[in-house]
MIRO-317698 format. One line per 10 residues: for each residue x, z, y of C-alpha. Coordinates in steps of 0.2 Angstrom, whole numbers. Each point is the difference from the previous one (the first is absolute). Layout:
BEGIN
X Z Y  ...
END
This chain:
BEGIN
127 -435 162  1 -19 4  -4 5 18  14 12 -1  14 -13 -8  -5 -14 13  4 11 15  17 6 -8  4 -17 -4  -4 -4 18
9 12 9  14 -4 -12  2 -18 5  -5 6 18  18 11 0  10 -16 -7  -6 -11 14  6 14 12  16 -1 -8  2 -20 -1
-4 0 16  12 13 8  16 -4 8  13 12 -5  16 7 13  14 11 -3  -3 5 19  -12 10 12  -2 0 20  1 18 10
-10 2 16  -5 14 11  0 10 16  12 10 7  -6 15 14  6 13 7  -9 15 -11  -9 8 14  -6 -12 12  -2 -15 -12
9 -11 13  7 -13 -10  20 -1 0  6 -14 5  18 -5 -7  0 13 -14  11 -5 -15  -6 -2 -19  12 -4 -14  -2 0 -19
13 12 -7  9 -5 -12  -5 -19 1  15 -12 -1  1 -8 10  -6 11 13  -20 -3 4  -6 5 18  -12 -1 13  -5 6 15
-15 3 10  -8 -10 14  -8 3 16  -16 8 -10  9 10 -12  0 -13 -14  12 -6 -13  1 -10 -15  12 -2 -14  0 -15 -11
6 -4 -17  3 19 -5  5 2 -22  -17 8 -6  1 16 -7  4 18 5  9 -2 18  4 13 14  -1 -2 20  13 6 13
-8 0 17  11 5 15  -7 -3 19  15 6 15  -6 20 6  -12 2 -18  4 9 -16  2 -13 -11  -13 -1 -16  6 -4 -18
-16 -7 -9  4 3 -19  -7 -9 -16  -12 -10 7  -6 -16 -16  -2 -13 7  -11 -12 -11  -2 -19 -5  -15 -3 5  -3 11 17
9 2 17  6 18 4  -5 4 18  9 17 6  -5 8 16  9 13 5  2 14 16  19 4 6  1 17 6  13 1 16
14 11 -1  1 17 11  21 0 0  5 -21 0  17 6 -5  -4 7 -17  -6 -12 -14  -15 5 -9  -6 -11 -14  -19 0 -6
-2 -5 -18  -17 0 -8  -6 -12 -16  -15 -5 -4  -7 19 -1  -8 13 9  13 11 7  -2 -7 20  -18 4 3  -10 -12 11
-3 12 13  13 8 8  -7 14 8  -1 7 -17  12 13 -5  -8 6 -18  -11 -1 -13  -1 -20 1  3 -13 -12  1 -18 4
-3 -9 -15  -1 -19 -4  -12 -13 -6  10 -3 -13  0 17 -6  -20 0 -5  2 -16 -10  16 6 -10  -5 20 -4  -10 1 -15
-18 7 1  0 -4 19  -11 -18 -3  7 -7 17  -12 16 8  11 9 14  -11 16 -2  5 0 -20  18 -2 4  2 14 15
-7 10 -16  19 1 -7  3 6 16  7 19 1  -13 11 7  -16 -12 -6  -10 -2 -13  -16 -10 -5  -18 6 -2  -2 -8 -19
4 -16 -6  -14 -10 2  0 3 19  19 -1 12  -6 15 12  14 9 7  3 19 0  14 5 13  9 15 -3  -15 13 -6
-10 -10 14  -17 -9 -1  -1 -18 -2  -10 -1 15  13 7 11  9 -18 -2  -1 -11 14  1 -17 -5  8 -16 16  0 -19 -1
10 -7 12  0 15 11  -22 -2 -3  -5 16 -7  -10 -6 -15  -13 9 -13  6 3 -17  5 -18 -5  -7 0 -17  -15 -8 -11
-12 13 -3  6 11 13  -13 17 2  1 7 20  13 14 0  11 -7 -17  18 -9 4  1 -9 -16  -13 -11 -11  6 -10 -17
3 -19 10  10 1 15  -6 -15 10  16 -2 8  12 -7 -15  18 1 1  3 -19 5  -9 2 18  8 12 5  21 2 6
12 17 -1  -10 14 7  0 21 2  -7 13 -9  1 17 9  -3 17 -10  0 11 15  7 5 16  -2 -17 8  5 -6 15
-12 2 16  -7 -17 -1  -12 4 -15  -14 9 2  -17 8 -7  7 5 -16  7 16 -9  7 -9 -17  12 -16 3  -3 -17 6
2 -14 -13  7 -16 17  -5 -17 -6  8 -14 6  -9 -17 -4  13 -15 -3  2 -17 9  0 -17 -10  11 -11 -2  4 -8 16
9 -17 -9  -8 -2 -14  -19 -2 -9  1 11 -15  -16 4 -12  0 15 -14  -12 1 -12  -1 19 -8  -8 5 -16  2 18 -5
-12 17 -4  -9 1 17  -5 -15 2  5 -21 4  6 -5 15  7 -14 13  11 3 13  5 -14 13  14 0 13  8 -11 12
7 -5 17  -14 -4 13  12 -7 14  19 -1 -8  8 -1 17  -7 18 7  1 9 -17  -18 2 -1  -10 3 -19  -14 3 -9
-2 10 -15  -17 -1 -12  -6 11 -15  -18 1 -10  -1 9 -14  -16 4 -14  0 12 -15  1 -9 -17  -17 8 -4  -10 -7 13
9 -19 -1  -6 2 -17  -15 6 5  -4 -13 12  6 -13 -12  -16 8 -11  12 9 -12  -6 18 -6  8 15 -6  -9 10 -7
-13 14 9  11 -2 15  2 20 -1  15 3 13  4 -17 3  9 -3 19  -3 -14 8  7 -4 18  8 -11 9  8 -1 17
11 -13 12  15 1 12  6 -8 14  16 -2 14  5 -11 13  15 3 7  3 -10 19  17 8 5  1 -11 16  -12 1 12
-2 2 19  -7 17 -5  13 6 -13  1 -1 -19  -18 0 -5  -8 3 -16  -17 -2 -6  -4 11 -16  -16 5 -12  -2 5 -17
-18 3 -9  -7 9 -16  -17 1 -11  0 9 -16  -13 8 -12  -1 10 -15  -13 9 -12  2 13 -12  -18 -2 -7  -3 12 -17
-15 -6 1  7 -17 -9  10 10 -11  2 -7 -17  -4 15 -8  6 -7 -18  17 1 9  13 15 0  5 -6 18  12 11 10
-6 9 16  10 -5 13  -9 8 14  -11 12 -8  -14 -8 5  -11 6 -15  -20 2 6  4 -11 16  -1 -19 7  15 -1 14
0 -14 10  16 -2 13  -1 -15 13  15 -3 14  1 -10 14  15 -2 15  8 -11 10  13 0 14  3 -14 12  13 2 16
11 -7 12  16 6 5  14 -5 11  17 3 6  7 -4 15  21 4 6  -1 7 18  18 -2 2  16 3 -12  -1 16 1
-21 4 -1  -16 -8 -8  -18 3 -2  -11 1 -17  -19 -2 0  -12 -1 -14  -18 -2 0  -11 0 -14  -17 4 -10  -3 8 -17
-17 2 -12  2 13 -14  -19 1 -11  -1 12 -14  -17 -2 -10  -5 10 -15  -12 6 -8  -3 11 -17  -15 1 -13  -3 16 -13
-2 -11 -16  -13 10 -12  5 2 -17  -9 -15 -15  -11 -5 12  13 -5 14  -12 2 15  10 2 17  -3 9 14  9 0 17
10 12 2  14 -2 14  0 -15 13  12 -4 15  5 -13 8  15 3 13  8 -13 15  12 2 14  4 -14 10  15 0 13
9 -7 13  18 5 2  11 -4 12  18 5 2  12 -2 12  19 6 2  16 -2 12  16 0 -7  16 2 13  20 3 -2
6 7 12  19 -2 -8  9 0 -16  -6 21 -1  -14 1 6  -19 -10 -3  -19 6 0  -16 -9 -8  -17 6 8  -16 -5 -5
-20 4 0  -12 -5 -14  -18 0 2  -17 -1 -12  -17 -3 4  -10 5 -16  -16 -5 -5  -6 10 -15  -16 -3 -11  -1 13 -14
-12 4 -11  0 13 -15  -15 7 -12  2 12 -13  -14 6 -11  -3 18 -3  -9 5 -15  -8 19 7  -5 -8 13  -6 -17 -9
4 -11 14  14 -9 9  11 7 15  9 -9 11  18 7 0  4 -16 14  -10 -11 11  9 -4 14  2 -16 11  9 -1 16
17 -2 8  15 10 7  16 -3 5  19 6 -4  15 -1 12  19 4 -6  15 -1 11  17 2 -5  19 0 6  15 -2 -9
18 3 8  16 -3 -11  18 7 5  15 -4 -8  10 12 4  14 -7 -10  4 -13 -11  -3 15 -13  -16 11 5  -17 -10 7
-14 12 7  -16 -6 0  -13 9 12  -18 -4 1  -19 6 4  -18 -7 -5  -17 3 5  -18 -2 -5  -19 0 6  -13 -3 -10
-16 0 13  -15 4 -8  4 18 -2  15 0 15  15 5 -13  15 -2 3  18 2 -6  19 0 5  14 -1 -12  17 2 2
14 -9 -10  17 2 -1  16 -10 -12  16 2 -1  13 -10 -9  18 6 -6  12 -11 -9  11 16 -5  13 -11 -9  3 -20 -5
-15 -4 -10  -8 18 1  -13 4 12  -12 15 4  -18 -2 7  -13 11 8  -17 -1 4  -13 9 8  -18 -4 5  -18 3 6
-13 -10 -9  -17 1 5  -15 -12 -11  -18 -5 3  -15 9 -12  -3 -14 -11  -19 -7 7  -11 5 -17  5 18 3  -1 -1 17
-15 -8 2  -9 13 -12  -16 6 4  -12 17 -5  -18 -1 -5  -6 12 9  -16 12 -5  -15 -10 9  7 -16 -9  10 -7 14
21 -3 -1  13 5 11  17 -4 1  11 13 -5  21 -5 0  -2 -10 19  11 16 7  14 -4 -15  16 -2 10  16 -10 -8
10 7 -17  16 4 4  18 1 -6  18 6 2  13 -8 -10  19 4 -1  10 -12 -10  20 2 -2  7 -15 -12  18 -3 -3
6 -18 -7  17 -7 -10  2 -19 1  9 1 -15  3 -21 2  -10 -14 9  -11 1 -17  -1 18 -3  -6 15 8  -5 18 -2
-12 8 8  -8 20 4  -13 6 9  -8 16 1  -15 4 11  -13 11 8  -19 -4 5  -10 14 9  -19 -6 -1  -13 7 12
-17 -4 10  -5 -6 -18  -19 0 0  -6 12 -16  -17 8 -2  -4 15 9  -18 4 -4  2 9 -15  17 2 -1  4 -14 -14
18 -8 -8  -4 -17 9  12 -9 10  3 -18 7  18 0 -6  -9 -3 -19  -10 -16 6  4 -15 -9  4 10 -16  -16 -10 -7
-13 -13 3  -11 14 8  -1 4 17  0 21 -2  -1 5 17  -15 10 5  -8 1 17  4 15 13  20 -1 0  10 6 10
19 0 6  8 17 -8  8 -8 -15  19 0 -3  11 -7 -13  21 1 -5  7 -15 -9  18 1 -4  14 -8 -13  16 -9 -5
3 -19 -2  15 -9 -8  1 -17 -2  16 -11 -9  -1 -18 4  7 -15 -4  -7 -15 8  -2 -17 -8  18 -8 0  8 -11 -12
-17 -1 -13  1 19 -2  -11 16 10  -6 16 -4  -8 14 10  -1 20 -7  -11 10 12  -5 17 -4  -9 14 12  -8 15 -1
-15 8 12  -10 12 4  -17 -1 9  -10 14 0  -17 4 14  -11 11 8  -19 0 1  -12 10 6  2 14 -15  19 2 8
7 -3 -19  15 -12 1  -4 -11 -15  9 -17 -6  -8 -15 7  -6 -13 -9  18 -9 3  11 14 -6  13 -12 -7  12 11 -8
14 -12 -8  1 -19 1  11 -11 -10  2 -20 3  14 -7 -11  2 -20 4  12 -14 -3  1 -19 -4  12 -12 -4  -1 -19 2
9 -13 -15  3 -15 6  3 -15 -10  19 -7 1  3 -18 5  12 -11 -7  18 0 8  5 -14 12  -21 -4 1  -11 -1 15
-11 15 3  -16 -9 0  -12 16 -4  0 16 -3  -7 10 -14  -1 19 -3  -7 14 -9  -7 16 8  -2 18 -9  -9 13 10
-3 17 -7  -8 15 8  -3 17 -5  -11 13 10  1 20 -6  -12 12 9  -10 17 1  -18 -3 -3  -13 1 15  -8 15 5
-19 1 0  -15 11 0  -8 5 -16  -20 -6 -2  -13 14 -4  -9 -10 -13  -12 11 -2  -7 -1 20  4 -19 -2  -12 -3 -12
-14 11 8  1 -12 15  6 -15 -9  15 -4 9  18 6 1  2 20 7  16 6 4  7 19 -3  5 -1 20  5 19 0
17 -9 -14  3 -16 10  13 -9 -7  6 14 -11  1 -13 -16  12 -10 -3  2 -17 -10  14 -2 -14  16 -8 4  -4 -19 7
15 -13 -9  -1 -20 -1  12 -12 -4  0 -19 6  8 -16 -6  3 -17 12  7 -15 -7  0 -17 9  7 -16 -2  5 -10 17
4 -18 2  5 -7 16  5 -16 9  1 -11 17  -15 -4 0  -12 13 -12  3 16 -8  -12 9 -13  -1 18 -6  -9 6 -16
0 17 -3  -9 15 -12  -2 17 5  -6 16 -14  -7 12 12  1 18 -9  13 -8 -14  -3 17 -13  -17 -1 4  -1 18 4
-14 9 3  -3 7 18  -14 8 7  -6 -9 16  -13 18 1  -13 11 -9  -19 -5 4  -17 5 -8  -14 -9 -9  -17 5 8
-7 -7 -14  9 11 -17  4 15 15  19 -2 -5  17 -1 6  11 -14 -6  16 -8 5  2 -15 8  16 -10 -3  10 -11 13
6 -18 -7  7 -3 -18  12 -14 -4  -2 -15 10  6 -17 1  1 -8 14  6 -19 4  5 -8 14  3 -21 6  8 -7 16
6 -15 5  5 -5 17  4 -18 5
END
């Protein structure tokens, strides 16, 4: 207890100091770049005034695209930016804050007609997606989005789960599930690198974990795409989830300190030559457990504890003699054990897992580290080139735990790593104002080393399901040709390709957009599109004991999973805050690898459904799948203290296996309901008094409605025969879960100044403490089903301060 007062006290006075010491200002400096939006050639002479300012407040660019506006009011504040032959662009509700500089960079689209006026308006939201050669199902969402929404704990995957079309695994894990799809049809891009699932704890063949290693505050405004994506993305069936990492500071050295549920961290930023704009930007982070841990501090038996930590980095050199040049990596270790082994067993303790009978032990390991670099040609063309290498390691194993005597015997072992090197490269050209075309090839070399044991009880030995070391390679080209046939329709035509070269498959896609702004502020949009994805490597790499005790590889002829989606969407920008939003949509599955040897219900479109890998050797390419629905979303993004969001869908995702029974898959999503708002209070000031800070208070509320999740009904009498879970196959996924509903509460207190700014905040995760259930497992020990529940009520705090 004294331990706990002193550091109060401490960080008490700690916060006054900040305060003494902080200059306070009524005003803010705006800077940025201004390009022209297709061939990031800076505009040199383009025009940038304050609306509304008195008197007027303006810039313009110089001869590298730059401006800077001085002495702007703080507060909310919109941008008119006007350059001769462009549609100008009306940047709405933009806060400019005490205590940081608001850098805008923005891309100016040229006009087809010069004689007819077209303005661009777009806020601080996500109705102008980053990539242009998008026609549908894309959402450009912002930084400050993950950090405001409520159950979202500054996690991107967590907050594209409010999305239309999406919903989460559970809620102890931010996997994504894509309209009826698997989560390991999503392809996951940093900084045009493609990346493995960026997540502590991450499995092979998952898209979500419980920790994103990349928080919110690395990262800038970036795209999530739920299906028929443009040509440039490849080797995926589901979406693509396009991160875009965040420059520092390039004036100033700032330091924030973060304290909050996943963890304490430090992230540093600042300008490493002021003159060429170049930065840096620095993070490290470690679970509370293991600082505690380290720091000698126990907790108990340490029964599902995470620990992990990871670190980031960025330098950003935007003037060299090779082009704008960054430098980039970002690592992560993690561990975790559910041991019932340690269980106290004078302790009604709730099964989150259903780990009953079983030691579980989960360790993680990945890094990414690359160089990319872009270089203008000419105004009118440049060249893009990223090179990089990425490390994934899965290791885990499990024990059977025997009852009183708590002996343990191996049971399941693998250890899993794939190592690449990626490089991409792409050319982007306007020919005019109408017409422009981005090309690009990607290439992998793979090293894999895969290892998977499984012990079988008949048999009383262990089979190797994997054992596999060697490399391959995978090659992706793309092109992407935009037409704008007017200053009203945009089509948008494209291909892609793949070859993966150890078993010579290959793959071309189509892709078609079009773009119809039918009347002021009312558009239609269409999409169409191929998609073709690898076998993920632990199913691929299966292999067959064979009858003289020898193995043989069994899925090496597995060729790509395939897609078709059609998307039509029509949107109302009802004002520069507000928009509504439909979407329905068609996916024909097929070339989806299912079990053919004794005509089972297994499919690979019901991976990722669980922790388990299901697959079983001898697949083939015969499997099909339909997944089809509606999306509406209302939105209001976040404008004078006040947001909401109101997304609902409905889908329908059924398959085919071998038994030619169309079944609901595993992601049969039925109807979703995410129901969002906040408002921020901010304190008044005196009259006729200096703004010297500002203070606020934020409530964020969320509420999710959902069909339960569709699984497969354990034959508890088999399973206890062979002393581990067997399924009725021959009823795949013909049960269902009751209704899923959760309710959570944000509030957060924000101070901020010149100089320093602090945010205290306190989240209740699962606010009505209902009682979902996460899935049905079975104890091997009592042979008996029971229930296992996702998270109860949950308070979670958070701590920043930046200075």
């Amino acid at each position: 207890m004294d331990t706990m007062r002193s550091l109060r006290k401490f960080i008490f006075l700690f916060l006054l100091l900040c305060m003494a010491i902080a200059g306070f200002s009524q005003t803010q400096t705006i800077r940025g770049c201004i390009t022209d939006k297709v061939t990031k050639y800076p505009l040199i002479g383009a025009n940038i005034v304050v609306l509304n300012s008195s008197p007027l407040l303006g810039a313009a660019t110089d001869t590298s695209g730059n401006f800077k506006l001085s002495d702007v009011p703080v507060g909310f504040i919109s941008l008119k930016i006007s350059y001769m032959g462009y549609s100008d662009i009306i940047l709405t509700n933009l806060e400019l804050l005490h205590h940081k500089e608001l850098v805008i960079n923005a891309g100016m689209e040229e006009k087809v007609f010069t004689g007819k006026e077209v303005v661009i308006s777009a806020g601080n939201n996500g109705i102008t997606p980053l990539n242009k050669m998008a026609a549908v199902s894309i959402r450009s969402f912002t930084i400050e989005e993950t950090s405001l929404f409520a159950g979202t704990r500054c996690d991107v995957s967590r907050m594209a789960s409010n999305y239309a079309g999406v919903r989460s695994g559970d809620d102890a894990r931010n996997d994504i599930v894509i309209r009826g799809n698997t989560p390991t049809g999503l392809l996951w891009t940093f900084d045009d690198v493609e990346i493995p699932n960026p997540n502590h704890f991450a499995a092979f063949g998952t898209s979500g974990g419980p920790i994103s290693i990349l928080r919110n505050n690395l990262l800038q405004n970036s795209d999530f795409l739920t299906g028929a994506f443009p040509a440039e993305y490849g080797n995926a069936i589901a979406g693509v989830f396009d991160l875009k990492s965040a420059n520092g500071n390039t004036e100033k050295h700032d330091i924030s300190i973060l304290m909050g549920f996943d963890g304490a961290s430090v992230a540093a930023e600042g300008p490493v030559n002021r003159a060429k704009g170049s930065s840096y930007m620095t993070s490290y982070r470690i679970s509370f457990l293991e600082l505690f841990s380290l720091l000698g501090v126990k907790f108990g038996t340490g029964i599902g504890v995470p620990k992990y930590q990871d670190i980031y980095f960025k330098v950003n050199l935007p003037k060299t003699k090779i082009g704008n040049l960054s430098v980039f990596g970002y690592g992560g270790i993690s561990n975790i054990a559910f041991n019932d082994s340690e269980r106290d067993t004078t302790k009604n303790i709730r099964d989150l897992y259903g780990t009953r009978g079983w030691d579980i032990n989960n360790h993680s390991a990945q890094a990414v580290i690359g160089i990319s670099d872009y270089f203008l040609l000419s105004k009118s063309s440049y060249f893009k080139f990223s090179l990089a290498t990425t490390y994934h390691n899965f290791y885990f194993y499990k024990d059977s735990v025997t009852p009183v005597s708590l002996e343990k015997f191996r049971y399941e072992f693998n250890n899993d790593m794939e190592c690449k090197l990626f490089g991409n490269i792409s050319f982007t050209h306007k020919f005019n104002a109408r017409h422009h075309l981005k090309t690009g090839i990607k290439a992998s070399l793979i090293y894999y080393n895969i290892i998977d044991s499984l012990y079988y009880a008949r048999e009383y030995m262990f089979i190797k399901r994997n054992d596999f070391c060697g490399y391959s390679a995978l090659l992706q080209a793309y092109i992407d040709w935009q037409y704008r046939v007017s200053e009203f329709f945009t089509m948008t035509l494209g291909a892609h390709g793949l070859y993966y070269f150890y078993n010579q498959s290959w793959a071309l896609e189509p892709r078609l957009g079009l773009k119809w702004n039918v009347a002021p502020l009312h558009s239609l949009s269409l999409g169409f599109g191929m998609h073709s994805q690898q076998i993920p490597s632990t199913i691929f790499f299966m292999q067959e004991l064979q009858d003289d005790g020898s193995y043989q590889f069994s899925n090496h002829n597995l060729g790509f999973s395939k897609s078709i989606h059609l998307a039509l969407a029509y949107d109302w920008i009802i004002s520069e805050n507000t928009r509504l939003k439909a979407e329905v949509y068609y996916q024909y599955l097929y070339d989806i690898p299912i079990d053919t040897s004794n005509g089972s219900s297994y499919s690979l479109l019901n991976e990722g459904a669980s922790f388990d890998v299901l697959a079983p050797d001898n697949l083939n390419n015969l499997g099909i799948g339909h997944n089809y629905g509606v999306e509406v979303t209302a939105e209001r993004f976040f404008s004078k203290g006040f947001y909401y969001l109101g997304t609902a869908s409905y889908g329908v995702s059924k398959y085919s296996g071998a038994d030619k029974i169309l079944r609901s898959t595993a992601f049969n999503s039925g109807y979703n309901i995410n129901l969002l708002g906040g408002k921020e209070f901010k304190f008044k000031t005196k009259k006729n008094k200096p703004v010297k800070k500002s203070r606020s208070i934020i409530l964020n509320i969320k509420t999710t409605l959902s069909s339960g999740r569709h699984y497969t009904p354990i034959n508890e009498r088999q399973s206890y025969i062979e002393q581990k879970i067997i399924y009725y196959n021959d009823r795949a996924y013909s049960s269902q879960l009751p209704v899923y509903s959760r309710t959570d509460l944000k509030i957060s207190y924000r101070m901020t100044a010149k100089k320093i700014s602090f945010e205290v905040g306190l989240e209740i995760a699962n606010l009505f403490n209902q009682k979902n259930i996460l899935n049905i497992s079975f104890d091997k020990n009592s042979g008996k089903l029971y229930k296992v529940y996702q998270l109860g009520i949950m308070l979670i705090p958070q701590f920043k301060l930046t200075f």
